[in-house]
C-alpha positions in Angstrom: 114.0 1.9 -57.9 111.3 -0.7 -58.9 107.5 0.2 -57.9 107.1 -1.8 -55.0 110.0 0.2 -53.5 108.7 3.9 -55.0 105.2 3.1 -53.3 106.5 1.8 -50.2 108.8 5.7 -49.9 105.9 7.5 -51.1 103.5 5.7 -48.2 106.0 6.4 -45.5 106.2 10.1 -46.7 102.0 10.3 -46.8 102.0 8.8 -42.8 104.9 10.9 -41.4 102.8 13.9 -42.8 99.6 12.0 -41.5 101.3 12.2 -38.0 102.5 15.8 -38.1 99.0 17.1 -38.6 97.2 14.8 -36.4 99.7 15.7 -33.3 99.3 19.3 -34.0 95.5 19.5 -34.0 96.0 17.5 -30.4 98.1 20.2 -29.5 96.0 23.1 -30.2 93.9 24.0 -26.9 90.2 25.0 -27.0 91.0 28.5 -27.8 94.0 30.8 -28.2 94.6 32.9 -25.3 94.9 36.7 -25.6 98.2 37.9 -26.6 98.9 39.4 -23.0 97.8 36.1 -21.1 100.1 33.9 -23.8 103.0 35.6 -23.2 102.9 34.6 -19.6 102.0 31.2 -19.9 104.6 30.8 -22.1 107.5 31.7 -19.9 105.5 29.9 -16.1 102.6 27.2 -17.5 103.5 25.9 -21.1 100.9 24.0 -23.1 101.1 20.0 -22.4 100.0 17.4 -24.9 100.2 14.8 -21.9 97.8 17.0 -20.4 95.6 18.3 -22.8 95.2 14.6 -23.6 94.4 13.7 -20.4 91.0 16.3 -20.0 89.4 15.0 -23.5 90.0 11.9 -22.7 88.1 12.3 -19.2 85.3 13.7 -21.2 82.4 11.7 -22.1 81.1 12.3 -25.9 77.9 10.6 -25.7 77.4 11.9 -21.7 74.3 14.2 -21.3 74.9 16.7 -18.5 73.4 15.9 -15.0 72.6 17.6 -11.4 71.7 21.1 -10.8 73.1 24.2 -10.5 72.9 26.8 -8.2 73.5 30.7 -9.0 73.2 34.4 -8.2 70.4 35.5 -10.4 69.8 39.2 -10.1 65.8 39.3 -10.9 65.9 43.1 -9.9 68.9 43.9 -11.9 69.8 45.7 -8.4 72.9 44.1 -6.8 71.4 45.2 -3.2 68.6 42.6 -3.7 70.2 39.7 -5.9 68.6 36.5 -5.3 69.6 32.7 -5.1 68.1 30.6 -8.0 68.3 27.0 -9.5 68.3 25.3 -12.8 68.5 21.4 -13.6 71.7 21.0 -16.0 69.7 20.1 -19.0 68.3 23.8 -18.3 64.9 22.7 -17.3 62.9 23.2 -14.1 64.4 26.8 -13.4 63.1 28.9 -10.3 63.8 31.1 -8.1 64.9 30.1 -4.3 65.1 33.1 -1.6 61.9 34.7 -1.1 63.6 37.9 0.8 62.7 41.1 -1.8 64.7 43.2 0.6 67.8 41.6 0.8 71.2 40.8 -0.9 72.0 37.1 -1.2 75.0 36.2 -3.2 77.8 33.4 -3.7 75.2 29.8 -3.5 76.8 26.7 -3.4 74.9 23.0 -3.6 75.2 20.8 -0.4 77.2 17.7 -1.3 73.7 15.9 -1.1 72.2 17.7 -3.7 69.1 18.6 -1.3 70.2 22.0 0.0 71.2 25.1 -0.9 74.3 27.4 1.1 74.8 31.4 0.6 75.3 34.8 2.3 72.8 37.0 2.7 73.1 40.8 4.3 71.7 41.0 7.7 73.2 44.7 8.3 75.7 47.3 7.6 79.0 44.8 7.8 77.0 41.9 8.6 76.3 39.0 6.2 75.2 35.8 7.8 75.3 32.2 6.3 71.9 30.7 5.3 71.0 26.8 4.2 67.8 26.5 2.2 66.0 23.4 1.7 65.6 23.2 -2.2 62.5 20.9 -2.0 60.8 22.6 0.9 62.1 26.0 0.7 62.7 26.3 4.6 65.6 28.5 5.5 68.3 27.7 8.6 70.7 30.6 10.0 73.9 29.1 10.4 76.1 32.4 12.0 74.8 35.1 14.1 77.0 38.3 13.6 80.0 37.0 13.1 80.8 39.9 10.2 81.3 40.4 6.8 80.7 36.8 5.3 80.7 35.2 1.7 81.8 32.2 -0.4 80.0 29.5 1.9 81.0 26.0 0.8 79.6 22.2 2.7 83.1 19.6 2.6 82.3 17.0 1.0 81.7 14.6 4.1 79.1 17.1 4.7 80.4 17.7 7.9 82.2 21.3 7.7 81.6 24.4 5.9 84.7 26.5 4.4 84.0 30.2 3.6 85.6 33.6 3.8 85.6 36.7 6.4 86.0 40.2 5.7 87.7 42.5 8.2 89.0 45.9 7.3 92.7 45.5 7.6 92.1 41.5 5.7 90.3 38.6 4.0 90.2 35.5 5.8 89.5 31.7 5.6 87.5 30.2 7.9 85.8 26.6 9.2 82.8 26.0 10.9 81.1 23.1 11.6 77.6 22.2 9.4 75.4 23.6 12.1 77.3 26.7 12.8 79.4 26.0 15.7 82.9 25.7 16.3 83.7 28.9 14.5 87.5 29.5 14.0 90.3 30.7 11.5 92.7 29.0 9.2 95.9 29.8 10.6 97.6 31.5 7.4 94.8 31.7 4.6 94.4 35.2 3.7 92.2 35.5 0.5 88.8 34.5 -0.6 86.9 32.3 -2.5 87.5 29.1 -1.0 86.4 25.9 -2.2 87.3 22.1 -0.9 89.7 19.5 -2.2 88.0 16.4 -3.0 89.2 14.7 -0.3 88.3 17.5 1.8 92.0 17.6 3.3 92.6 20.9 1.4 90.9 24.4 1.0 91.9 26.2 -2.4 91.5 30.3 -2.2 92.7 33.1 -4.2 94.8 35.9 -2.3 97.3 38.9 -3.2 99.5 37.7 -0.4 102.6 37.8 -2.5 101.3 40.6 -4.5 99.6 39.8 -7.6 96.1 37.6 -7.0 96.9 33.8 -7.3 95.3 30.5 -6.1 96.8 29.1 -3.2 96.1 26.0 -1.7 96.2 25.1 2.1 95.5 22.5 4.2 92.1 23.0 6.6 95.1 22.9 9.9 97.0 25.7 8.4 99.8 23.7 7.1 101.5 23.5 3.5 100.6 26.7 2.0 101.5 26.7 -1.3 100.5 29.1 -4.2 99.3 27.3 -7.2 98.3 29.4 -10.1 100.8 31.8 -12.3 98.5 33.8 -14.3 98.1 37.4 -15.0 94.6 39.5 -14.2 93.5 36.8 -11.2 90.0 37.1 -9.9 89.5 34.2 -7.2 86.2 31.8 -8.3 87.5 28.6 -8.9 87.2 25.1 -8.7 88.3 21.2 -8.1 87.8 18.5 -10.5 85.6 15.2 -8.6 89.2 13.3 -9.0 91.1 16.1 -7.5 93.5 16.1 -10.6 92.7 19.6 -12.4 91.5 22.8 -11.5 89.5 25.9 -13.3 89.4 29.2 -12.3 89.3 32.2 -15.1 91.8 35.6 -15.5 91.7 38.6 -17.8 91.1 42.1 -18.1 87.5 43.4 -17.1 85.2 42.4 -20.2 88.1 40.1 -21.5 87.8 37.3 -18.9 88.3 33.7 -20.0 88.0 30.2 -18.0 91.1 28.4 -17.9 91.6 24.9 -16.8 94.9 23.4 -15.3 96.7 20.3 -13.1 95.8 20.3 -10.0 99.8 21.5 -9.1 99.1 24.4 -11.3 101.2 23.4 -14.1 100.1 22.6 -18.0 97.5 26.2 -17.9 95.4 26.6 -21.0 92.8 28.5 -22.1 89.0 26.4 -21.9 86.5 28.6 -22.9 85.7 29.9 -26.4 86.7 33.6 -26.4 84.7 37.1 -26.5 82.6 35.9 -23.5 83.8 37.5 -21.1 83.6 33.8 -19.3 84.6 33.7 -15.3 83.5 31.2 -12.1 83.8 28.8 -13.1 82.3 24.9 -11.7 82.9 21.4 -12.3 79.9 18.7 -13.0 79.9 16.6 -10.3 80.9 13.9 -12.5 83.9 15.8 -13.8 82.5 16.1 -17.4 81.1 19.4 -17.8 81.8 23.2 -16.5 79.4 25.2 -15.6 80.5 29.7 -15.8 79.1 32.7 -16.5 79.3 34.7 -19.9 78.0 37.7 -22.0 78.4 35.3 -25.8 75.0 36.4 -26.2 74.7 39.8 -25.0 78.5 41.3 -24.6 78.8 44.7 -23.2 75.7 44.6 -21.3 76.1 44.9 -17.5 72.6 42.7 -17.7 73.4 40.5 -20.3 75.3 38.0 -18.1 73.7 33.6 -18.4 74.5 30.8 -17.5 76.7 28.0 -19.7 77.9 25.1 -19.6 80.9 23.3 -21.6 82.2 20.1 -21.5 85.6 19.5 -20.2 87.4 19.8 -23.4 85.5 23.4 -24.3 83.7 21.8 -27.1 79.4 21.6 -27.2 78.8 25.0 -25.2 75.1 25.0 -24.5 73.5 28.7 -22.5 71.5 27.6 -19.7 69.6 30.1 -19.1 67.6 33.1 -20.7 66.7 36.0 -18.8 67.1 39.7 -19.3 68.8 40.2 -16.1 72.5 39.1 -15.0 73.0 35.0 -14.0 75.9 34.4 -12.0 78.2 32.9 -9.6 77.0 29.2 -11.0 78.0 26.4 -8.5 77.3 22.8 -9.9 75.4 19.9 -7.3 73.8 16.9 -7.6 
């Protein structure tokens, strides 16, 4: 074999090997699941290149995070008198929104406008009502009037409807309502909790143990096409949508072993997003896809107060902690 013809084999065998290693780091997820969690995944949701792909590509390297994010901040470290609070995503201009010393207020979400805040708030024994704060002026609309047990408020994204859940004691509900508080009514056949809207705002997407085990299910806002989403052990229900409607991130584990994971929109390709020994869970797209906001212990693990805010991009990489108290920050929902 002359030289030309050696170096010519010997550069083939260098970029096959080239190859090999490239398409296995592009393989790897953001983390490796828990044994328990991979062994599932495994046999329902198995790892996709296509798809894994697909969310770094979406993610913007050189893209600062922008809007603001609304959370559960629990200044009293008393659950009975949690609080809503605010925090630009560059984790400036934090404060504190509800006023109320007396009162639990829980499970914020930004309007689609970025001007106005939605939560629950306990009004009496079995009786949380649904409250809109103005973030710039601070002045506070009730939106139900003892209807029940209510949580998980959420505006569509027209801005026209609001999507949240009803507690009786024989089930969990999903209902609509219009922005002002009228027109009240249930989605025929959406049991469960934690809803949130489908881009398009055709579709709610809930968790529910209506075939056992807690899953996501998705449904559409007449009560048609039910269909359950999510295969994953340890379900807890926050999740979320992506802006383009093509993936979805909700988190699953045992208690103090949560992690976010991030899937299609169909439920299929499931991987692990978050780093792991966090403890991560609800998570929250950026409104410009890039970025998820969740809740963590990285800092302060074990501590029932050690609970902040974070923020990863869509890939997992460049986690940054938000904020910095020495109370529990949680239930993050990402705005404008």
């Amino acid at each position: 074999m002359n030289l030309f013809n050696k170096i010519k084999r010997y550069g083939l065998i260098l970029l096959t090997a080239m190859v090999f290693i490239l398409a296995c780091n592009t393989l790897s997820p953001a983390s490796t699941p828990t044994s328990n969690l991979l062994a599932t995944l495994a046999a329902s949701t198995p790892l996709s290149a296509d798809s894994t792909a697909q969310v770094i590509a979406s993610a913007s390297p050189n893209g600062e995070p922008k809007g603001q994010i609304a959370f559960t901040c629990q200044v009293f470290k008393v659950t009975a008198i949690n609080q809503i609070c605010i925090i630009h995503a560059d984790g400036t201009g934090f404060r504190r929104l509800t006023t109320d010393n007396t009162k639990q207020h829980y499970y914020p979400s930004v309007a689609p406008d970025g001007k106005s805040v939605i939560y629950a708030a306990f009004r009496g024994p079995n009786i949380y009502e649904i409250y809109e704060i103005e973030i710039a002026s601070g002045s506070v609309k009730q939106l139900t009037d003892r209807l029940g047990n209510l949580n998980a408020p959420e505006i569509s994204p027209d801005g026209k409807s609001i999507v949240f859940k009803l507690s009786t004691p024989k089930s969990n509900q999903i209902w609509l309502m219009d922005r002002d508080g009228s027109n009240q009514h249930r989605i025929p056949n959406a049991l469960g909790w934690d809803p949130t809207w489908s881009p398009d705002g055709k579709t709610i997407l809930f968790a529910s143990d209506m075939e056992g085990a807690i899953e996501l299910f998705s449904i559409r806002v007449d009560g048609s096409e039910l269909n359950k989403i999510s295969d994953l052990p340890a379900m807890r229900g926050r999740s979320d949508w992506s802006p383009d409607g093509q993936f979805i991130v909700t988190y699953s584990g045992q208690p103090w072993n949560r992690d976010v994971y991030i899937m299609n929109a169909d439920g299929s390709n499931t991987y692990m997003l978050s780093p792991t020994g966090g403890n991560s869970q609800g998570p929250s797209f950026s409104p410009d896809g890039q970025w998820v906001a969740f809740t963590s212990y990285f800092d302060i693990y074990g501590d029932d107060h050690g609970c902040e805010i974070y923020i990863m991009r869509v890939d997992g990489s460049d986690v940054r902690r938000l904020t910095n108290n020495d109370y529990c920050d949680y239930q993050p929902r990402w705005g404008p």
